[in-house]
Every structure is written in C-alpha cells, then in structure tokens.
C-alpha positions, 0 to 999 in steps of 0.5 A: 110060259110068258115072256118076262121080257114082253113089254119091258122099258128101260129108260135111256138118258136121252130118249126113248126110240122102241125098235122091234126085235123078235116082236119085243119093242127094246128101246134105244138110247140116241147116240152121243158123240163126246169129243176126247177133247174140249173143242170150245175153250173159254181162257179166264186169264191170259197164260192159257191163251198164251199157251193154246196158240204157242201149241197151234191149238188156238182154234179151240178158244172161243172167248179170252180175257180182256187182260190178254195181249200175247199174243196180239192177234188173241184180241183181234180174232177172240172176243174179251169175255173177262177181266180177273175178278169179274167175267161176262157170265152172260157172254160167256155161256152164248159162245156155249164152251166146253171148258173154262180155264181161270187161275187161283182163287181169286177166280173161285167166284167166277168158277162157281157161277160156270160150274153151276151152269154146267160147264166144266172148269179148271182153275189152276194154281201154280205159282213157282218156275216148275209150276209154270213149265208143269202147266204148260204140259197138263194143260197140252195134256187136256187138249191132246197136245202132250207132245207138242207141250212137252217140247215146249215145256223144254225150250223153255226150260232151256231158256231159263237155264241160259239166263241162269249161267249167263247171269252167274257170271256178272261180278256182283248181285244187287239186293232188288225190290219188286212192287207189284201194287203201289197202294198198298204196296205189295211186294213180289210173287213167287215166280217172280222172285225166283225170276230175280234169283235167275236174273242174277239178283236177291229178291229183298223180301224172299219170304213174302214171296213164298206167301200165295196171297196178295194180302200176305205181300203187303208191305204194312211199314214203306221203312221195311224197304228202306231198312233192306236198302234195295239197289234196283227197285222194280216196278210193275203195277198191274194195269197201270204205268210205274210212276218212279217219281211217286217211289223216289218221293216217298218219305224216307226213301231218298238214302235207298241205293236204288233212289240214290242211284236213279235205279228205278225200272219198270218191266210191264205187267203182262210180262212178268205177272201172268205165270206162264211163257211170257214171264220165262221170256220176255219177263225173265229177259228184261228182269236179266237186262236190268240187272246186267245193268247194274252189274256192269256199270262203273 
C-alpha cells in the first residue's frame, strides 16, 4: 500500500520550511504575528490626532497633517506628512503604517493611492454633533480603547448640554451668518449649524448646512445674505485671517444688522472646522461667548 501522504507539498503564504514527521516531510508555514490593533497610525486630517492623544493612545501615530495644531505638542513630536487635498505619499509609506485615517471625500484620492499600496484606510464622514461623538467611540474602537472613548465621548456630551441650557436662558436669539470661505462665499457645515443652534442662535441658511458639499454651500447671489439680515456674522475662513473690513464693504451690506452693529467675529479654523473635540469645546465656546454678547448687550 503506498503512502498517499509520501512526498505530498502544501504551500503556506509565507514559506516553506519541511520538517520530518514519521519520515513525511510536512511543510510549515512561518509563523506571523498580527497586532489586534493598528500600532502605526497615519492621521490625514487633524480630529483623530486630536482624539489618539485625548485617549492616551498618541504612541500609535507615526505621521500627521500639516493642518494639525491641537494638540501643540502633535507638531512637535509628529512628522506633517499631508495637507487636506494632497498628502506625501512618499513619506508617508517610509514611516510604513498600519493604518491611515482621512476624512470625506475630499480625501478619496489620497486614499485610493494608500490603498493601493497596500495600506489599510479609514475615511470617515461624519458631519453632525452625534456624528462627532460617534466617532470619537468607533475610532477608541479601533485602537482598543473602547473605554476609554465611551467616557470621553460623554464628557463631551455633557459639554454640549451645559451650553445648551446655559444659552436657553439668554432673552433673545440672533439670526447668525457663518462663512467659512469668502471666495466664493460659503456658508456653514452642518456641525457648525447645529453648534449655532446650541449656542443660543439661528443659523440663516439652515438648509445649506444639511448639504455634505462645499460646492452645495456656495452662496451664488451676496443679497441672499443681506435679504436674511443676519445680526452677527461670523467668519472663519480656513487657513487664512477673517478680514471684516472686506465683509463690511461688500456692495449692499451696510443695512446687515451685523454691519451696522459692528457684529463682525471671527472664531479660528482649527476650532470649529475639524468635526471632532475641538469644535464641541473651544469652537461650541467661543461660538456660545459671541452670542451671549449680543444677547446681553443693551
């Protein structure tokens, strides 16, 4: 009777390596070691650094966006490896991560390039308050720190609420104009609307926000502004310094309530443009501050 398992070979992903068993070489695979979790974190925009280092869980990021400044010491022990619509892709693979982390599809092209050399990706898209809190939990999640960001999650939870009471008391709501972008001019994501509505204000163009798209924010005629008679307007043009002069003298605005009553702010980017912690904090804040001002002034 011959031995039908003599001299049979069963390939392994890895390698071969024959050992002797009762005379019958049997390969075996090389043994390899998956981490449950990804240890090498590139962070394409700046919330999930934001987020790793609030979880004590910064150790994983290799590399950051150039965007990034919460928190501070991010840009002094990560290397800047992307903008938002372009990335070192380069650089990025020598740091060798285990996992890039982008957001919306703005990011898909840089993703596609990760992706195909063979790095994993996740491009989140959230773009509400809840969406905000949920991805601080998915994203503790994926790096096994469940806990840790369930907890967080809540706090900041617990954040938003206090502004909300705290803003339903003030004796009046004014109608607020947020730009994000001057040229074109573009008006308020989602988050950012809802932050208003938090704040203790109405968001004039609540039905932009809903729309996912920039291009679906644009403000095509400046008079649709004016016709909404916005007290505050609120600037926040990403990357570069709100110029309210420029705002106040646009044709046709100087009846706005808010340019007639010099109620022209200005809240920093990185605060409130990012969906993640900084905007339920320091963004929600100084949106809340704005508004109080204006509530309570005589």
């Amino acid at each position: 009777m011959v031995d039908q398992t003599k001299g049979r070979i069963e390939r392994c992903r890895d390698t071969l390596l024959p050992i002797v068993v009762n005379r019958v070489a049997k390969p075996r695979c090389k043994a390899e070691t998956v981490p449950a979790f990804p240890e090498r974190i590139v962070c394409l925009t700046e919330e999930p650094t934001e987020v790793l280092y609030a979880l004590g869980e910064a150790h994983r990021i290799v590399g950051i966006s150039g965007f990034t400044v919460r928190p501070p010491r991010a840009r002094q022990e990560k290397p800047r490896v992307s903008a938002f619509t372009s990335a070192k892709i380069d650089r990025i693979l020598a740091l060798q991560p285990d996992f890039a982390i982008g957001f919306s599809d703005i990011q898909a092209d840089i993703a596609q390039a990760l992706i195909r050399a063979g790095v994993e990706v996740w491009i989140s898209n959230h773009r509400s308050v809840d969406g905000i809190l949920a991805y601080i939990q998915r994203l503790g999640a994926m790096v096994g720190a469940h806990e840790k960001a369930r907890r967080y999650a809540a706090q900041l939870q617990e954040h938003v609420e206090r502004v909300r009471i705290s803003a339903a008391q003030l004796p009046r709501r004014p109608r607020v104009y947020f730009e994000e972008w001057d040229e074109p001019q573009i008006s308020a994501i989602r988050w950012v609307s809802e932050l208003i509505a938090i704040a203790g204000g109405d968001d004039i163009f609540p039905e932009r926000a809903a729309a996912s798209l920039a291009r679906d924010r644009i403000i095509a005629d400046p008079y649709e502004v004016v016709a909404r008679a916005p007290d505050i307007i609120i600037g926040s043009w990403c990357g570069k310094k709100f110029r309210p002069e420029r705002v106040a003298g646009r044709a046709g605005w100087a009846d706005v309530p808010a340019v007639a009553g010099r109620e022209l702010r200005e809240i920093k980017s990185p605060l409130i443009l990012q969906p993640g912690p900084a905007a339920l904090t320091d963004g929600l804040d100084a949106l809340h501050a704005i508004i109080r001002g204006w509530a309570t002034k005589r």
